[in-house]
N, C-alpha and C positions, 0 to 999 in steps of 0.2 A: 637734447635734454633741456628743458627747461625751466628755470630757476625764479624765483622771485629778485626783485632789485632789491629788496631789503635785506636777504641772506648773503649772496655772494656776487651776484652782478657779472656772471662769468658761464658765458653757456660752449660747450664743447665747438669744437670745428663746425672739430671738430667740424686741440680739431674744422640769396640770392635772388632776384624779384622778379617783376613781368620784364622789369627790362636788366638782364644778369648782369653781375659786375665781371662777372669772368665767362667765358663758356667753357665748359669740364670737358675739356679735351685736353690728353696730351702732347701738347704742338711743341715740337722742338725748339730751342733756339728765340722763347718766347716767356719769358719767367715769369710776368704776369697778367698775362692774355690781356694787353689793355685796363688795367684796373686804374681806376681813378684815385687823386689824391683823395677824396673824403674815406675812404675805405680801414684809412689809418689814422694814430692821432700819437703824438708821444705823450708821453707822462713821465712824471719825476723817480726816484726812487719811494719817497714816501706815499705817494699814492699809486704804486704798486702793492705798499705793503699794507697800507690800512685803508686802501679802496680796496685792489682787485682780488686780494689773497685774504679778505677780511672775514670771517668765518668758515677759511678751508678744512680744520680739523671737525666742525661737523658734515659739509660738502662732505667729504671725504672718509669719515669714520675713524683716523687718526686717533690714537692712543695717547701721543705727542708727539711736537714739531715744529721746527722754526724755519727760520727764513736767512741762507746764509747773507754774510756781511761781502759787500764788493770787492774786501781781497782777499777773503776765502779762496786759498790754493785752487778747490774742485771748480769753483766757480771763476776763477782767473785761466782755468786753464779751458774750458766750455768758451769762454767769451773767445780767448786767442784761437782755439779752431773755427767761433761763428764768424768771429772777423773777416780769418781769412777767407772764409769761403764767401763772402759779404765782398769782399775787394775784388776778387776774381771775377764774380756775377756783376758787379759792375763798370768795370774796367773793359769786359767784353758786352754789356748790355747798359751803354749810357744812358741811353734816353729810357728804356721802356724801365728801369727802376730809379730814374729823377726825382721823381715825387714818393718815393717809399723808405720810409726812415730807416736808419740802419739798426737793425735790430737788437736788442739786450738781454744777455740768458741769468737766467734767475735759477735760485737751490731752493729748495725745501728739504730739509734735513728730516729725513724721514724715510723706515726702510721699502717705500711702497716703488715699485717701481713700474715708473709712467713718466711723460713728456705731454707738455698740451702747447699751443696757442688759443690761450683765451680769449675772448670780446673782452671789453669794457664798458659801462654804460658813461654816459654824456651827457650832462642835464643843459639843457638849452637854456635855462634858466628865462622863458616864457610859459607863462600860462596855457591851457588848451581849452577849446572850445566846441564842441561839435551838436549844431542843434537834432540833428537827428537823432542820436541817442537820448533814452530816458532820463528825467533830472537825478541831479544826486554831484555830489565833489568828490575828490580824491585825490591825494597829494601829489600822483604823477602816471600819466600813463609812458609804456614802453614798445617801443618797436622792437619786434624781433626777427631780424633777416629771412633768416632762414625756414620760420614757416611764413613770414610774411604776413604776421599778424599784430593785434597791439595786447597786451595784458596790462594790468592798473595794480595799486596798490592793492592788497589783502592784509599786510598784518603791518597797520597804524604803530603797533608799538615800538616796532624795531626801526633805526635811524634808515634813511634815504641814503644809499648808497651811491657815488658816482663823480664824475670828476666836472669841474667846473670850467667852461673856460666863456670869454667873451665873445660875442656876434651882434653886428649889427642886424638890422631888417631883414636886410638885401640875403645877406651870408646865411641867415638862420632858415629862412625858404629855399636856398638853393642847398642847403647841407640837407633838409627835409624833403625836397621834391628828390634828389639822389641816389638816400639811398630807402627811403621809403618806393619812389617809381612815382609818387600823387603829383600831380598838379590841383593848381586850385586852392593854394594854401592861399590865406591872408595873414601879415602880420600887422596888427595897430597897436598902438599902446602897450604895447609889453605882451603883448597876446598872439597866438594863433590861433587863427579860426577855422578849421580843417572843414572842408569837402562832406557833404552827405557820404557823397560814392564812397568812404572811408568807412560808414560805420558796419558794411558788411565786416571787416576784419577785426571786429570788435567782439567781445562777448558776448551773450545774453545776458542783460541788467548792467553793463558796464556805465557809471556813471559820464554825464555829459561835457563837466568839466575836470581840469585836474588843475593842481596848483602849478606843476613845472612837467615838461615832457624829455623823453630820456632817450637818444638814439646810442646804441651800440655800433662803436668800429673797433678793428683792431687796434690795441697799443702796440709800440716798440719793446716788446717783451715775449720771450718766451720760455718758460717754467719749467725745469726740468726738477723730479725728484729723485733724491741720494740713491734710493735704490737701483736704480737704474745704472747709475756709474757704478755701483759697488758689485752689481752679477756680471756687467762686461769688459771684456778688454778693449782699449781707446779705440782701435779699429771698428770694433763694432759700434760705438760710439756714434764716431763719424757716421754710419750709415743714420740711425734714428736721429742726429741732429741736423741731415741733410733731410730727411723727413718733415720736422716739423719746420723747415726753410721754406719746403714744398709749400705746406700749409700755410705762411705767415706771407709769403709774396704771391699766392693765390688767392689771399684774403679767401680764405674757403668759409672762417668765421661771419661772413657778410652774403654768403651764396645759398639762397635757399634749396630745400632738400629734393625740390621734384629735380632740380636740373641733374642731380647724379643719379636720378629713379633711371637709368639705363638697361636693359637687358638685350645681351647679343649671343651672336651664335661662336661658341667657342673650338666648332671643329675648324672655323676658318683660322688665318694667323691672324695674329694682332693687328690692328687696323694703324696705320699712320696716326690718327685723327682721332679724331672721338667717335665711337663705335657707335653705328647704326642701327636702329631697329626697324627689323621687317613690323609689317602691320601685325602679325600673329603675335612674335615678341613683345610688341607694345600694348597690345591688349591682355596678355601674360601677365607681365608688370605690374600692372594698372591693377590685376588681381592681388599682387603680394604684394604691393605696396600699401594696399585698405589694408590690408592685414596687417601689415609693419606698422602704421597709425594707432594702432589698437595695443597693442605692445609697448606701453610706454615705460613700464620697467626692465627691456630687453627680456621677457622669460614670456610665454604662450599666458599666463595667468589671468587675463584681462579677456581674454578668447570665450569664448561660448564653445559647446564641446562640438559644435558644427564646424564652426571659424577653426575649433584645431584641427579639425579632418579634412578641412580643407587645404590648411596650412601644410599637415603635413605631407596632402598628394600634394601640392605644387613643389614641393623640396624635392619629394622623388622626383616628380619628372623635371624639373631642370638639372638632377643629378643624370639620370638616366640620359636625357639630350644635349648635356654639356651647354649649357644656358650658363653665359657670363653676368653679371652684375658691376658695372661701373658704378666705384662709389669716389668721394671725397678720399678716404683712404690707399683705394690705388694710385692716383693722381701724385699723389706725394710719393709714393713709394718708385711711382717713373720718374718722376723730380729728380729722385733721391738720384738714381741710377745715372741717369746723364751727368747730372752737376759733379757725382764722386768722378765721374770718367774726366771732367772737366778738371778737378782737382789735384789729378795723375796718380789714382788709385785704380786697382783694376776692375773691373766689370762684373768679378763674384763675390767683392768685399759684401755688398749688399745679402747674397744669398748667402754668405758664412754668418752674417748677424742672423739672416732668419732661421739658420738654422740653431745655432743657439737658442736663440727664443723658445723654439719646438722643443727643446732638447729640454730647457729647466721648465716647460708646462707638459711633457709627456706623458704622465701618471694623470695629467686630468685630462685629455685628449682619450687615452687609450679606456677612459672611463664611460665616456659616451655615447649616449644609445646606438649611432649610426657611425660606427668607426670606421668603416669604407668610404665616408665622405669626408674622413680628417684622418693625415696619412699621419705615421706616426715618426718618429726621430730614424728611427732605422731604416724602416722602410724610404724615407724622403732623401736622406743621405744616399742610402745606396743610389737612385737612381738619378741624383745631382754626381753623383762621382760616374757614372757611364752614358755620360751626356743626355740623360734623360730618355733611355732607352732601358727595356725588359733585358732578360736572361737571352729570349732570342732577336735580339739586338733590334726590335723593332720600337716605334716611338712611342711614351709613356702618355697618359693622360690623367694628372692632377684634377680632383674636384675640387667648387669654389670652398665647398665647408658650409657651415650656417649660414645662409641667405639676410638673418635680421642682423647679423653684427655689419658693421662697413668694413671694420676689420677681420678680412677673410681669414682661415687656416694661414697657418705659417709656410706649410709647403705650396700651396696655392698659391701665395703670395711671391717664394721664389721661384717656381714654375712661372708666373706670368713675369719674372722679367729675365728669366733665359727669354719667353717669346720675344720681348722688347727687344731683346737684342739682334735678334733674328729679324726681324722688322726694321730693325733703324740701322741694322748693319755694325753694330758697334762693335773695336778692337776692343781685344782683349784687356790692352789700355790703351788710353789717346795721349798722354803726353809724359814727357819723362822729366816736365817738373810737380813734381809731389809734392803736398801739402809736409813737415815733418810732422813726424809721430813722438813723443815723449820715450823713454827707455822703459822696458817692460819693469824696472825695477823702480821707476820717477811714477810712474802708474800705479804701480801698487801699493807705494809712499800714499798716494791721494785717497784712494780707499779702505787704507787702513785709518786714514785720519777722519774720513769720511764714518766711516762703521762706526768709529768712536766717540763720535761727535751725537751719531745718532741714538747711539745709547745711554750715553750721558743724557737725551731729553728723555729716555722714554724711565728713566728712575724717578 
């Protein structure tokens, strides 16, 4: 999704360039496939709150909502389980998370319930220049990773949103050849002078210079809203906050989107590695992927009524041929799955959160026009409780669900890390020191204070 810098400065995973910061494969024993220290940035508390979360209640469609305070119980007790699972992943992974800040969970008191790491924008505080584009000013152009292109200001009236920090010459060309991938930057007098070969990524009519230019990295922060802690118990927790872990030490925020355009073949097991495509798969892809570009409010709307007929045989038949789709979202979810095993939790903590999930959206699942490709709470359950086997005890096969969400079906999602497991061999659990858990009754202290908190804003 992509957002203006002047609104919120904060684009999903969401939640990558010619040369990746990461490669989207699930490789064990690897927390951040090599990711570079530019990929992150800390920030303060205040410019978490009136940088990155600065127009969330329209972002977001919010009613009302704030921002809990650092000793907010729900939110002291969020940070004591990121911690620890922060201490563990580097204590067994010194070097490959050296350079990766330890991360900070944030509340929004509000009953929506959702988890993100957001980017942050970065103003370099040098001017741009690019003679190849047509004349015109404009207070800042922006890099955005993940399609790997630049967008400019559009609406003058609203303040410049982004966080400030200091760079020499030297530092502000190599933080911009990084994570842009360009060479050929100059920087003189307070200026960059960016490369022709740049203004392909530019828009049509995008003016030539801007006042200050803005790269997005990740912050030390990641957001969780009240709803969230208030429909689950801390167990399930733990799984979605080892989730968006996935996502903040994978800098998936800075990974652009062809690199998780994957489609594999799902009647094989899980692959080790990041799942391969035959040339047929790849040229598959490449079909539903135009299509997915076209979809920029996630609904078919933006389609031509050929583009839907096409969209929706491609659905059949990767339903029909069990066609995988590698996104950013499964990534995290095998993240999740090892790191809880590393935590000394056991191996279906994962799949009881997703099945909850399934369970409180079942009534909008079982509404759907193609309900054979999105299992439902009962159906999913049954066949997680007889190892993922039929009535004649032979082996089930979950479809992915929607093709345009990254976030698959919820049984999909736990189906593919029964496979995970099966592929990487994992025990039932790996260690019998466990993280603790809070008392079911310390738990539900938190969300009763939480519901209450959230209602008191929305009066």
């Amino acid at each position: 999704m992509k957002r203006s810098l002047t609104i919120a400065l904060a684009a999903f995973l969401a939640a990558c360039r010619s040369i990746p910061v990461s490669e989207p494969s699930h490789k064990v024993n690897d927390p951040t496939l090599g990711g570079k220290p530019y990929n992150w940035i800390n920030i303060t508390e205040e410019e978490y709150n009136s940088i990155l979360m600065y127009g969330h209640e329209q972002e977001f469609n919010l009613r009302a909502s704030g921002l809990a305070a650092v000793d907010h119980p729900a939110r002291k007790r969020l940070q004591a389980l990121m911690d620890a699972f922060d201490a563990k992943l580097r204590s067994t992974y010194p070097e490959q998370l050296r350079d990766v800040p330890a991360p900070v969970a944030h509340l929004v008191l509000t009953g929506v319930s959702n988890a993100v790491v957001y980017n942050i924008s970065v103003c370099l505080s040098r001017a741009g220049y690019l003679p190849a584009l047509k004349s015109g000013q404009t207070r800042y152009w922006q890099y955005e990773p993940t399609t790997e292109d630049f967008t400019y200001d559009t609406a003058p009236e609203k303040p410049v949103l982004c966080v400030k920090r200091k760079f020499s010459d030297q530092e502000t060309v190599e933080l911009f050849k990084n994570i842009t991938g360009a060479s050929g930057v100059v920087s003189e007098k307070g200026a960059l002078q960016l490369p022709d070969s740049l203004s392909a990524r530019f828009s049509a009519g995008a003016p030539s210079r801007a006042a200050d230019i803005a790269l997005l990295q990740v912050p030390n922060a990641i957001t969780f809203y009240a709803g969230l802690l208030i429909e689950n118990t801390e167990e399930d927790i733990v799984f979605w906050l080892a989730h968006e872990l996935g996502h903040y030490y994978r800098a998936h925020g800075m990974t652009a989107k062809n690199q998780f355009a994957v489609y594999y073949d799902l009647t094989k097991k899980n692959p080790g590695t990041r799942p391969r495509q035959t040339k047929a798969l790849a040229e598959f892809g490449a079909r539903m992927e135009a299509l997915r570009r076209l979809m920029t409010d996630g609904t078919t709307r933006n389609l031509n009524a050929a583009q839907k007929k096409e969209w929706k045989e491609l659905n059949r038949e990767a339903f029909e041929k069990k066609i995988g789709q590698y996104t950013a979202e499964q990534e995290a979810d095998e993240l999740a799955l090892e790191w809880i095993l590393k935590a000394g939790f056991d191996r279906d903590l994962p799949i009881r959160a997703l099945l909850a999930a399934l369970k409180s959206t079942d009534p909008l699942t079982s509404r759907r026009p193609q309900p054979e490709q999105e299992w439902s709470y009962d159906r999913c359950t049954q066949a997680f409780e007889t190892g993922w086997k039929d009535l004649d005890d032979l082996p089930v096969f979950v479809p992915v669900g929607d093709y345009h969400d990254e976030h698959h079906s919820s049984c999909y999602r736990a189906f593919n890390l029964f496979r995970e497991t099966q592929t990487h061999k994992y025990p039932i659990q790996a260690s019998a020191d466990k993280l603790p858990l809070l008392s079911p009754d310390a738990w539900i202290a938190i969300q009763k204070r939480l519901l209450a908190d959230v209602k008191a804003l929305e009066l």
